[in-house]
N, C-alpha and C positions, 0 to 999 in steps of 0.2 A: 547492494552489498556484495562480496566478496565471499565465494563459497571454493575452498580447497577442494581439490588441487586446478579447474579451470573454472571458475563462475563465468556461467554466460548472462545472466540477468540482467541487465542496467538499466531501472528503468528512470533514471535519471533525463528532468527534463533542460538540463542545463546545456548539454552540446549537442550538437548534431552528431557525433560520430559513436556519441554515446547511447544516443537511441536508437541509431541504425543497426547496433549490436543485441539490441532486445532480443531478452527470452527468457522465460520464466520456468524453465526444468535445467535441473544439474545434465551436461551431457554424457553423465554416464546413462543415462536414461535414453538416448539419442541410439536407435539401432535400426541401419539399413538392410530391410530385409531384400528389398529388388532397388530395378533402375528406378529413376526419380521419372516422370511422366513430366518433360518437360512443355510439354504440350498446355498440360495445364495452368503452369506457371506463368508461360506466357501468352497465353491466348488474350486478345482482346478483349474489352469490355466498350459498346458503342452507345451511344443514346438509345439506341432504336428498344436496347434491352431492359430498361429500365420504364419506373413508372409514371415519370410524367411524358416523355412523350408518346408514350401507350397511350395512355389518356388525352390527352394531348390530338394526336392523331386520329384516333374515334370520334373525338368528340366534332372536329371538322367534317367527317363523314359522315355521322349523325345530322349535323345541320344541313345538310344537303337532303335529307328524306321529309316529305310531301310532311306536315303536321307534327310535326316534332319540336319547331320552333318555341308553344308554347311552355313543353311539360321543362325543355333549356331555360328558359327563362326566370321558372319557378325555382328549379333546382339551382339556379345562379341563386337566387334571392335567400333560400335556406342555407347554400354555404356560406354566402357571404357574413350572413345573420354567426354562423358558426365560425367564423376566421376571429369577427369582434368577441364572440366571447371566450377564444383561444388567448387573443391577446391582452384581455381583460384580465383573463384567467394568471395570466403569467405573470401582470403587473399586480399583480398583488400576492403571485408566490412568491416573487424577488423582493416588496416589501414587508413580509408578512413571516418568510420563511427561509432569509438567507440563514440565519447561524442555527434554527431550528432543524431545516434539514440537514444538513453538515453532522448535525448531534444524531441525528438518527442516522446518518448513516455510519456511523462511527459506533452504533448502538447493535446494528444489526451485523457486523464486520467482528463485533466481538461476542456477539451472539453466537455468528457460524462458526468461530475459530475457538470455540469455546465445547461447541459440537464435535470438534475435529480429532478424531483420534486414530492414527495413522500406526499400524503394526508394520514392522519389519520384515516379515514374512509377508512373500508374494500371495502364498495363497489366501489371505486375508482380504484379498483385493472385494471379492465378492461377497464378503460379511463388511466386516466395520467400515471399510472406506464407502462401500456403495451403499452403508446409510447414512455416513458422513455428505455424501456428497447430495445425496438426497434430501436431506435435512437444511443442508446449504444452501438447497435451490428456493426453499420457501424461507429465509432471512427477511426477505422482502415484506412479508408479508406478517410474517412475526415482529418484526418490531415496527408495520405499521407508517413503514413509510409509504411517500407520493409515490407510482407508480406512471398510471397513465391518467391522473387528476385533471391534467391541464390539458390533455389531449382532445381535441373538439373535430379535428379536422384528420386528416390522411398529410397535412406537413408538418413539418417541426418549426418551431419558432413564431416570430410573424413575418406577415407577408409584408412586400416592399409596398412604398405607396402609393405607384403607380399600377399595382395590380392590386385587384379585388378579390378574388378567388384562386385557386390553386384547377388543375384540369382534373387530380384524383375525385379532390371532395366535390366537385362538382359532377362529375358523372355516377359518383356514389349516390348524393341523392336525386340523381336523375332515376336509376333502376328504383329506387325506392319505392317512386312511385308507380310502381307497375303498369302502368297502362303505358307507358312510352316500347316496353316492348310488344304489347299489342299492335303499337304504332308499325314498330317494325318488323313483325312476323306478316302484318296486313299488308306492308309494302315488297314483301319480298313473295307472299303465297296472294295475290290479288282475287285468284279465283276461291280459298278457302277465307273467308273475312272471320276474326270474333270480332267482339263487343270489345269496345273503348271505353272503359268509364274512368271519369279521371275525380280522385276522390282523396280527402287525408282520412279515412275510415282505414285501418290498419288492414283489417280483413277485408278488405274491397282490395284494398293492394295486392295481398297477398296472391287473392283469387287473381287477378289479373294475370302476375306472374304463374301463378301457376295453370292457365289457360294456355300462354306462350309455351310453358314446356311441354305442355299436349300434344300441342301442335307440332310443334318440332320432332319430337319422337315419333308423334304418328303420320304428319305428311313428309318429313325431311327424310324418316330412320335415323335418327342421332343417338348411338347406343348409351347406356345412364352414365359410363365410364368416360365420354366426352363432354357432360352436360353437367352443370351448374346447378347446385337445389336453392330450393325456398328460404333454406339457412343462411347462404353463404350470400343471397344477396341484402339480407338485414343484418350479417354481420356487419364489424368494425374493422375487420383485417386484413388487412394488402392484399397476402394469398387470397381471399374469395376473392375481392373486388378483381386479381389479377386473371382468376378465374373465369370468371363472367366475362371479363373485355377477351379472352381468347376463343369463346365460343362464338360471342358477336362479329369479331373480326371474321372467323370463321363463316358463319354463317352471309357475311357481306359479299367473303371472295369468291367463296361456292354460289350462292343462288341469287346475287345483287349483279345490276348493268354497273359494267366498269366506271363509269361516273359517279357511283356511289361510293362502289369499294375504294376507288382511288383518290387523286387529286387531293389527299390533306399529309402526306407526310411531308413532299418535300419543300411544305411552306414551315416545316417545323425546324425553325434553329436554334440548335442546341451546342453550338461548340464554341467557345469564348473565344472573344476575338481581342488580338493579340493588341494592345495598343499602351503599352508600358509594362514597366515591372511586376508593379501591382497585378496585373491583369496576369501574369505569366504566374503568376502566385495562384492566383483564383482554379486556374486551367489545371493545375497540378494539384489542387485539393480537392475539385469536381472530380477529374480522371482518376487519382487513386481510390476516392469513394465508391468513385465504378464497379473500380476493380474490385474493392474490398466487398461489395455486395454481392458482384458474381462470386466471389470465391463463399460466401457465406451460403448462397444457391445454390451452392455446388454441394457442401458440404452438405446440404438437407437433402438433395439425391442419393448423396452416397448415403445416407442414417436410410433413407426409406430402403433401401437396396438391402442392409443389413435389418431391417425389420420383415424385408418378405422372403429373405433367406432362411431367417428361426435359428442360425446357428448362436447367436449370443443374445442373454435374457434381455426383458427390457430393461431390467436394473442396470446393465453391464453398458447398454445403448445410451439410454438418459445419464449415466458415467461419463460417456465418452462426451455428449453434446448435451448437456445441462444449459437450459431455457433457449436455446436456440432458434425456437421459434418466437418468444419473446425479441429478442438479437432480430433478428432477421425484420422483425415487423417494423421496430422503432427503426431502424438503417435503413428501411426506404423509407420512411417518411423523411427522416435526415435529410437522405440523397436528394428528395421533392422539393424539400424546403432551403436546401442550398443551389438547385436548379434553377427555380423560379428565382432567383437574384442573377443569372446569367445574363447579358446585355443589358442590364438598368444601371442607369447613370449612379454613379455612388453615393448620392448624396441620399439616392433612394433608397438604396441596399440595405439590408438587415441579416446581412451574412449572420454578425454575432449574437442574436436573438437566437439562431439557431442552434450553438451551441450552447449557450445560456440553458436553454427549454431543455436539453437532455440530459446537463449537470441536476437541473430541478427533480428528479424523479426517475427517467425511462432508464438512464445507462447504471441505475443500482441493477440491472441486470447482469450485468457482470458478474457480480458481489460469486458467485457461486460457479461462472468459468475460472474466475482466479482464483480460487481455492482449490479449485479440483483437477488442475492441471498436472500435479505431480500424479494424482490418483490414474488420472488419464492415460498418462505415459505409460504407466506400471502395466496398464490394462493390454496395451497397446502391444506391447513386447511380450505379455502372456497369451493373448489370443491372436498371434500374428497368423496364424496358420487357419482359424475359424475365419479372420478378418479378410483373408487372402481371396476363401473360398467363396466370401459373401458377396463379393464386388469386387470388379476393376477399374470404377472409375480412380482409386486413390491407392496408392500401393501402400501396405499396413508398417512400410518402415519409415523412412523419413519422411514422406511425402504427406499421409496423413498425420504424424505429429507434426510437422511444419505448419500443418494448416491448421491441428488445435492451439497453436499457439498467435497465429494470425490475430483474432480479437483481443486482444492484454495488447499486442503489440501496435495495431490500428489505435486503439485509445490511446493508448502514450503518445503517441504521434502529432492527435492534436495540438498538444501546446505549441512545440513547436513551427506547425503550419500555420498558425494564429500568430506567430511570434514575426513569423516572417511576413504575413499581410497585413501587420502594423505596420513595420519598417518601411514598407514601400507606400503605405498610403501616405496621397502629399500631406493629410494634418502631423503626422508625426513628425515634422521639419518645423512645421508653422508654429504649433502648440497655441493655436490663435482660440478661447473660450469663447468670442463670439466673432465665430468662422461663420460659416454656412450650414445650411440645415444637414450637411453631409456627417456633423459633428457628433450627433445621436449615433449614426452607424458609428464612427471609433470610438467614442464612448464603450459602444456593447463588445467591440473587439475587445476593448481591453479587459473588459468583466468577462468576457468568454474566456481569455486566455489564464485570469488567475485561477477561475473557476475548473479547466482542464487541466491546470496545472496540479492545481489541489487534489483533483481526482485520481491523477497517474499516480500521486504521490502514494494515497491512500490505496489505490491498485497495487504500488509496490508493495507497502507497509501488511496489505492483505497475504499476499504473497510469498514473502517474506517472513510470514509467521505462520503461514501452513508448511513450507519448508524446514521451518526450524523446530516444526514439532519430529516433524519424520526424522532429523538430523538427531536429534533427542533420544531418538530412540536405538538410533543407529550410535549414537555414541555410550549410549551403556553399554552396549555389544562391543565395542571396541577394546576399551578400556577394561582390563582384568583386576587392576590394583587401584583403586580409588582412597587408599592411604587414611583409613574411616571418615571422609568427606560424604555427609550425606548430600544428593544430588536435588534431591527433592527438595531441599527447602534452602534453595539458593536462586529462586525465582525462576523468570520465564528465560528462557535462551534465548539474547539478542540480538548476536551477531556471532560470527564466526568463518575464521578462513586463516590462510598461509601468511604469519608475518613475521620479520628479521627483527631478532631480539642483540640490541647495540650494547657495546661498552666502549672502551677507551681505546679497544686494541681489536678486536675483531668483531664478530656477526653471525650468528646462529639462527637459521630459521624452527619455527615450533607453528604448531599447532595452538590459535589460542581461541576460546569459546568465553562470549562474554554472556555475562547472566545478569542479572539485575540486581545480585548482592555481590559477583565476584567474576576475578576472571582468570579462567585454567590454561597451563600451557603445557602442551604437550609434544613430541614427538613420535613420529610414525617407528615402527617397529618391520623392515622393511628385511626378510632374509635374501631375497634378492635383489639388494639393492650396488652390489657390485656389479651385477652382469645389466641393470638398466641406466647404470651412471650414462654411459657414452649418448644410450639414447634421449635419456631425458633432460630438458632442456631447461632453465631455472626459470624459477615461480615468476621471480620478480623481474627476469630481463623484460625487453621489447619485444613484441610477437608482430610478425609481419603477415598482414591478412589477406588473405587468398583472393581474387575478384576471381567474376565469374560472369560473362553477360546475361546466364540466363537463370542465375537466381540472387536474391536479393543478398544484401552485407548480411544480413542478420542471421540467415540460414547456412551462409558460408562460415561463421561464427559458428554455428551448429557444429559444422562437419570440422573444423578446426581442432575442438576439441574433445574428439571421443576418445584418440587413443589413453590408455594407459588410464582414465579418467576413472572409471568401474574401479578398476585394482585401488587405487591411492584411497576411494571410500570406503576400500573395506580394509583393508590394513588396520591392523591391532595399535593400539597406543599407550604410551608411557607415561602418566603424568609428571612432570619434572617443575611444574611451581603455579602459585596461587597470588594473586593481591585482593584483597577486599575493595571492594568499591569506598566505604567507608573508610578505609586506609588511606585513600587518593584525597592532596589537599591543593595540588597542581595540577593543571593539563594545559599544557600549551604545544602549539605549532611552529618552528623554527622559521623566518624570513628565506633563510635559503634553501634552492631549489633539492625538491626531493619530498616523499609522501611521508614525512614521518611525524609524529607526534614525542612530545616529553613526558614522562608522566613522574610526578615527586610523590614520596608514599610519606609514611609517618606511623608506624606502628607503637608500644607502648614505651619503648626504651631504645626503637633505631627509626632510624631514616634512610630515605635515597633515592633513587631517579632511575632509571634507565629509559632507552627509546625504542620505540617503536617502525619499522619500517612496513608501509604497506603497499600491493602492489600496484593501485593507481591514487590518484586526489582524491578523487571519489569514495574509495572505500576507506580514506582517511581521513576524510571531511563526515561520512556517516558516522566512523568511530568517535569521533570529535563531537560531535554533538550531542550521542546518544550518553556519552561520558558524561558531559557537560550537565543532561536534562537528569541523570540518574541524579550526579550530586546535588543540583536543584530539586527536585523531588525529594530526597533526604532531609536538606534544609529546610525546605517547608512545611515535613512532617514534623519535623522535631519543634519549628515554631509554633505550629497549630495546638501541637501534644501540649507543651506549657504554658498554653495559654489555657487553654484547657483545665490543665490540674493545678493553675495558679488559686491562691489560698487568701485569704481575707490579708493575710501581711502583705502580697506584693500591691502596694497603693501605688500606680500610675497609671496613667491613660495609656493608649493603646497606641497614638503618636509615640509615645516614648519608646515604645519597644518597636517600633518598627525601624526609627531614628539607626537602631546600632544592629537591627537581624536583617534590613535590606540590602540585598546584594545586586550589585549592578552587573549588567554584564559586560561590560566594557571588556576587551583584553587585558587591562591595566587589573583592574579588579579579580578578574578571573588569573589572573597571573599570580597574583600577591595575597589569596582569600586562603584563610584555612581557618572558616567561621566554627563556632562553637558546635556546626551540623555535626564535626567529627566524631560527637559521639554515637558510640554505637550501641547502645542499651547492652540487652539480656541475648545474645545467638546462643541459642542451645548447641549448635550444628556447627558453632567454628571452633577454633584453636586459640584457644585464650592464652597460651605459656608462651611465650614469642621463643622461647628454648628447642619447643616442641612440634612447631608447626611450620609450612613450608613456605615461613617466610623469606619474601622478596630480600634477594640482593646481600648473601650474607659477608661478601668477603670484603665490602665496602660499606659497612652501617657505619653510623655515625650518633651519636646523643640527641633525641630528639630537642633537645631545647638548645644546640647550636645548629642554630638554621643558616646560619653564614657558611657553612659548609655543604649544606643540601644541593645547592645548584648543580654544585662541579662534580659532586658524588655521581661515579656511574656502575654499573654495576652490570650483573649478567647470572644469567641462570646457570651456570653449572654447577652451581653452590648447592641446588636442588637435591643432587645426587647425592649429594654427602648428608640431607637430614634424611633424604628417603633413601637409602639403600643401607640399613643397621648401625645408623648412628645411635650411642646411647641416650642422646638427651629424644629420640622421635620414640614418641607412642603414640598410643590410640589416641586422637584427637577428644574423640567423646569421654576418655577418663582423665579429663584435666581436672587439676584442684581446683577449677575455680567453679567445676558443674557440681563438688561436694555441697553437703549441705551442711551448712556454721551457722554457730548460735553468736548471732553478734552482740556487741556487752553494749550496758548501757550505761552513758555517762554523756556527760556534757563535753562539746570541741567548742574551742577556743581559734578562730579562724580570721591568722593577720594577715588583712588583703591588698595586696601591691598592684595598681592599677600602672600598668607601662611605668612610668617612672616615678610615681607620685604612691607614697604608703598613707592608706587612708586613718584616721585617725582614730576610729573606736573597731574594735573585733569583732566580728561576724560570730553571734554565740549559739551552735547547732547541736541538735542531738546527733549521737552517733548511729541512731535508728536511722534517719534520714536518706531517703532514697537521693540518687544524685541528679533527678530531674528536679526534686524540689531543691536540691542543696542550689542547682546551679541558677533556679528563680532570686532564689534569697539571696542570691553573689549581686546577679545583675542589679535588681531591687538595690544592696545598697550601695553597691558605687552609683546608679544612677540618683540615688537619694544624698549622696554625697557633697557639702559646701566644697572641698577640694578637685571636682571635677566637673570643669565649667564645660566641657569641647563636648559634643556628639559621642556617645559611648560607643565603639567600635569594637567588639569582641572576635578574633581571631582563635585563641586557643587557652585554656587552663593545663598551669603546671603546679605541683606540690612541691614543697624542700623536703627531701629526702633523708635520710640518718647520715647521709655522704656527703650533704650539702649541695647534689645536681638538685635540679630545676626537671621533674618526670613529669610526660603527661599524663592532666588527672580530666577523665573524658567520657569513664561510663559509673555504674555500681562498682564492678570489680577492683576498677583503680580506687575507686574510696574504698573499697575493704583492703586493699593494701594500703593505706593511708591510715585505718583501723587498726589492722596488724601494727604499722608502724608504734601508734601511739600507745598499743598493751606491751609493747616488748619490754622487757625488765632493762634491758640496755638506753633504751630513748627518755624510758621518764620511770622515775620511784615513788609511784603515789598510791593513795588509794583508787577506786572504783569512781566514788563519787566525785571526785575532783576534777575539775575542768583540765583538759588537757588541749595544747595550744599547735597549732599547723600553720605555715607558711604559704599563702596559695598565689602565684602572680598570676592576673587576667593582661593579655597585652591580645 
């Protein structure tokens, strides 16, 4: 989406250049306190640093020690036994719990964003948000999703199937069994021997191990601060395991003959070799994962660095890197389990298994870095000066928000590196079902790629809606005159940013904020805005992006737009006009080039259009949709409701009524739809008097029932000014006649119904009690009950005859109490009370 005056967000997974622009904070938020430590940015990331070929490489060196061969061979036999019920495991999350997980993650997203309550005031940082963010980090757990269920092993995914075991999970339960480092504390201290016992008795192991660290510390001097516990080798987590292989290695270089300690690294290869496209694809998502992992190691030194300094609480730390350790444990297992696919023929490969397995469960980790990223930044820019003193690996201005925003940014990414190792693999040409066994691996590519596609999305959408509560906040504070508009009960805020409001003849940019019942436009209130014309440069032109060799698009994106970015957020604003969502009965998109949308309104007595211009496709295609899903969501409340309060009179099946309330979505449909959803029942909270309220487009209305005219109708907001700035007909929104409270008469209506062009031949006979969800059951009921209406019943819109003879729409209660009105007035009819009085109503 599009956040005024520069959104840097996109986390759109449709272009590459779109996603190279990721980032998930406004950059007013964006403040360089020192130089950027280029150092870090680019420093390499090699095999040697990662965990398979740690593992990997030990475990070569391991088989080189006198007795060691048997305890390898056992611990192959329990991993491998662990890989089968990894991938057991998996194949029955992916049948058992594709759309089930999907719902809980969607459960738990609105769980945390529901916790989420974001002050305006900085110094709140360390009250609400840091239990905001805290309460976020356990989503996961509150609503009960998969975490690490399927995880059996130290990889992700499954393995290819020319390998058996993975080198982590195999030398995992190699230490397990403790006696193998008896094995080799006996082979490095010959003259001090313990006892071997090789046993699955838990506490026989245990002892084992802890026999070895006797020894160590007492014949070696190995201080507790270099040394590995009892814990960390029956843990499950990277960190110990990575732990224990550096004391081992250690312990090989220092007091092992170079035969031992050597000779197994440089048979370890680990760097893909180049042998088409494809392969150039593979080499570029190993190496960024590298990277992306050292940068995540990095960031875990610099949090320790800030927890042995004590300048900031742990609340304000767990702020800044919420589950991080989580993040870090699953990403190497990732990185092992896209590893071990390195030179195996592809037919083998199970790259997309692996991203498969982390859609299932582990990357709901996230769920709580992308919510709390705006919180982060806030934190960032207040404690730069504690953050300064705490450490130097990361300098507290750009450098360390760059790199909280790294994980949001690395997930979006997958799609499209998945996107591109389809393209290049040769089945994507063939599209042959029964290819070669290589056809499973693209098969899972492609389920990985919906699968991370889905996920960015829901990363954005997460996002995206912790932004827009802070904006929320920040826009009461704005805003001085909200013209009796209550804010509160005009739904959740769904979009918002900088768009050009069109008419016939020129172009006005506003501020417009969509909500889920309505949508505001405003203008900035800007006293200096003659002395920043020259420098500021428009919303909507072309911006030409800075490169930089030594940091990424995304982060030059950053620095692109901080100037002037603070000031435009906080600028006061004017509201200058309103449309209802429920007013809107068109939205379309023009064929020619340009971001704008159409939108046609239809209030009680006018019509009209104007367009929209936004500053990319992107944020015109989100408008577009979200427009779209609003008024679907209206229509389907309003058909559920009536079916709901339908009454022993409405006799048809349920085919019938769906026959003429389905709406397709075709262009065609959605171009030409303006289904009976328009109505809008009872809003306590809007403007009923279309005299009095700040409706759309006054200088260009039009009759709502000549729709031949709607198209061309264009309009523009400066009409705003003249209801809101002491016009006589604007009052308080909330003392419209239509919130009074009226004694309605009771008598019988007489209701002669014009279906399109066909008058049906007996009257619809109603009480004037009659709410107008059931009036409008009893319409449908009987034209559909009707011998003169043989076609598919299509409802579009209800209109009354009026005492003028127009044709007005009749679409919620109120319009039937002016229909009411009509039929008491001494002018329309001279009867009594109890006599039927007679209405024109055309359904078309």
């Amino acid at each position: 989406m599009e956040h005024p005056p520069a959104a840097l967000r996109t986390f759109s997974t449709q272009s590459t250049s779109s996603l190279n622009s990721v980032s998930t904070v406004s950059s007013s938020r964006i403040v360089s306190s020192g130089p950027v430590n280029i150092n870090n940015f680019n420093k390499p990331s090699t095999p040697k640093d990662h965990l398979f070929y740690r593992c990997e490489s030990l475990k070569r060196k391991l088989q080189k020690i006198p007795g060691m061969e048997p305890f390898l061979n056992q611990a192959f036999n329990q991993a491998e036994q662990l890989s089968e019920q990894q991938a057991l495991a998996l194949a029955q999350e992916r049948s058992n719990g594709n759309g089930h997980s999907n719902g809980k993650r969607h459960q738990s997203l609105d769980g945390a964003m529901n916790r989420l309550s974001v002050g305006s005031d900085s110094s709140s940082i360390q009250g609400s948000l840091t239990r905001m963010a805290t309460n976020a980090s356990t989503s996961s757990l509150i609503s009960g999703m998969p975490n690490n269920n399927t995880l059996f092993t130290f990889t992700a995914g499954v393995l290819p199937a020319n390998i058996s075991v993975d080198p982590a999970t195999h030398l995992w339960k190699l230490f397990q069994q403790g006696a193998p480092f008896c094995v080799l504390i006996n082979h490095i201290l010959p003259d001090s021997q313990i006892p071997v016992v090789s046993s699955d008795d838990l506490r026989i192991c245990k002892k084992s191990v802890y026999d070895f660290l006797i020894a160590v510390k007492t014949q070696l001097n190995f201080d507790d601060e270099n040394m590995f516990t009892i814990s960390n080798v029956f843990s499950d987590n990277a960190q110990d395991l990575i732990k224990i292989i550096d004391v081992i290695n250690k312990l090989l270089a220092e007091y092992s003959d170079a035969s031992d300690s050597g000779g197994g690294d440089e048979d370890v290869n680990m760097d893909v070799q180049i042998t088409d496209e494809r392969s150039k694809v593979f080499r570029e998502i190993i190496e960024t994962e590298r990277k992306y992992v050292q940068d995540l190691e990095l960031m875990c030194k610099y949090r320790q660095d800030l927890i042995e300094a004590e300048n900031l609480s742990s609340e304000q730390i767990h702020l800044l890197f919420p589950n991080l350790n989580e993040i870090i444990d699953f990403q190497r297992r990732f990185l092992n389990g896209l590893e071990c696919n390195i030179n195996v023929p592809i037919r083998y490969q199970r790259i997309g298994s692996v991203f498969i397995h982390a859609s299932l469960g582990p990357f709901n980790a996230y769920e709580p870095w992308t919510i709390g990223q705006l919180t982060a930044i806030d934190l960032i820019n207040k404690e730069a000066a504690n953050l300064k003193k705490s450490s130097s690996l990361l300098d507290p201005g750009f450098e360390l928000q760059s790199y909280i925003l790294k994980p949001i940014q690395r997930l979006c990414k997958y799609p499209l590196l998945l996107k591109e190792l389809i393209k290049t693999s040769p089945e994507y040409s063939k599209q042959d079902p029964h290819g070669s066994s290589s056809l499973t691996s693209f098969n899972e590519l492609l389920v990985a790629k919906t699968a991370m596609k889905e996920l960015a999305n829901q990363v954005n959408e997460a996002q995206r809606r912790a932004e827009n509560i802070e904006h929320l906040e920040k826009l009461k504070e704005r805003v001085g005159n909200w013209r009796g508009f209550n804010l509160d009960a005009q739904g959740e805020l769904l979009f918002h940013g900088q768009v050009g409001v069109k008419d016939a003849e020129n172009e006005k940019e506003y501020v417009a904020y969509l909500f889920e019942k309505i949508v505001f436009f405003f203008t900035e209130i800007d006293d200096n805005k003659k002395s920043d014309k020259q420098e500021k440069k428009s919303k909507f032109s072309t911006r030409k992006r800075s490169t930089s060799s030594n940091l990424s698009s995304s982060t030059t994106n950053l620095l692109e737009s901080i100037n002037n970015s603070r000031k435009d957020n906080t600028l006061p604003l004017e509201l200058k006009g309103r449309v209802y969502i429920s007013e809107i009965y068109n939205i379309s998109a023009p064929n020619t080039p340009g971001s704008t949308l159409i939108i046609s309104w239809s209030g009680r007595k006018e019509s009209g259009s104007f367009t929209l211009r936004y500053r990319s496709e992107e944020a015109r295609n989100q408008w577009e949709k979200c427009l779209r899903d609003l008024k679907t969501n209206e229509m389907n409340k309003q058909i559920h409701k009536k079916l709901r309060d339908s009454d022993s009179s409405f006799n048809t099946d349920d085919s019938a009524i769906y026959d003429y309330t389905g709406i397709s979505t075709s262009p065609v449909n959605q171009s030409t739809q303006q289904q009976y959803y328009d109505h809008r029942g009872s809003h306590s909270s809007r403007h009923h008097s279309s005299s009095s309220t700040l409706s759309m487009m006054k200088n260009n209305r039009v009759k709502s029932g000549d729709l031949s005219r709607i198209s061309s109708t264009s309009t523009t907001l400066d009409s705003f000014s003249n209801n809101l700035n002491g016009s006589p007909n604007t009052t308080n929104p909330s003392l419209t006649s239509s919130d009074a409270t009226k004694t309605i008469p009771t008598f019988d209506v007489a209701i002669k119904l014009l279906y399109k062009s066909t008058e049906l031949s007996e009257p619809l006979i109603v009480n004037a009690q009659i709410e107008y969800n059931d009036l409008l059951q009893k319409i449908i009921s009987q034209i559909i009950t009707s011998n003169l209406v043989a076609d598919d019943v299509n409802i579009s819109r209800l209109r009354y005859k009026d005492d003028e003879g127009d044709f007005v729409n009749l679409n919620s209660d109120d319009d039937w109490g002016l229909v009411l009105d009509m039929l008491t007035s001494e002018d329309f009819y001279q009867t009594s009370s109890n006599e039927k009085r007679s209405v024109t109503v055309w359904v078309s």
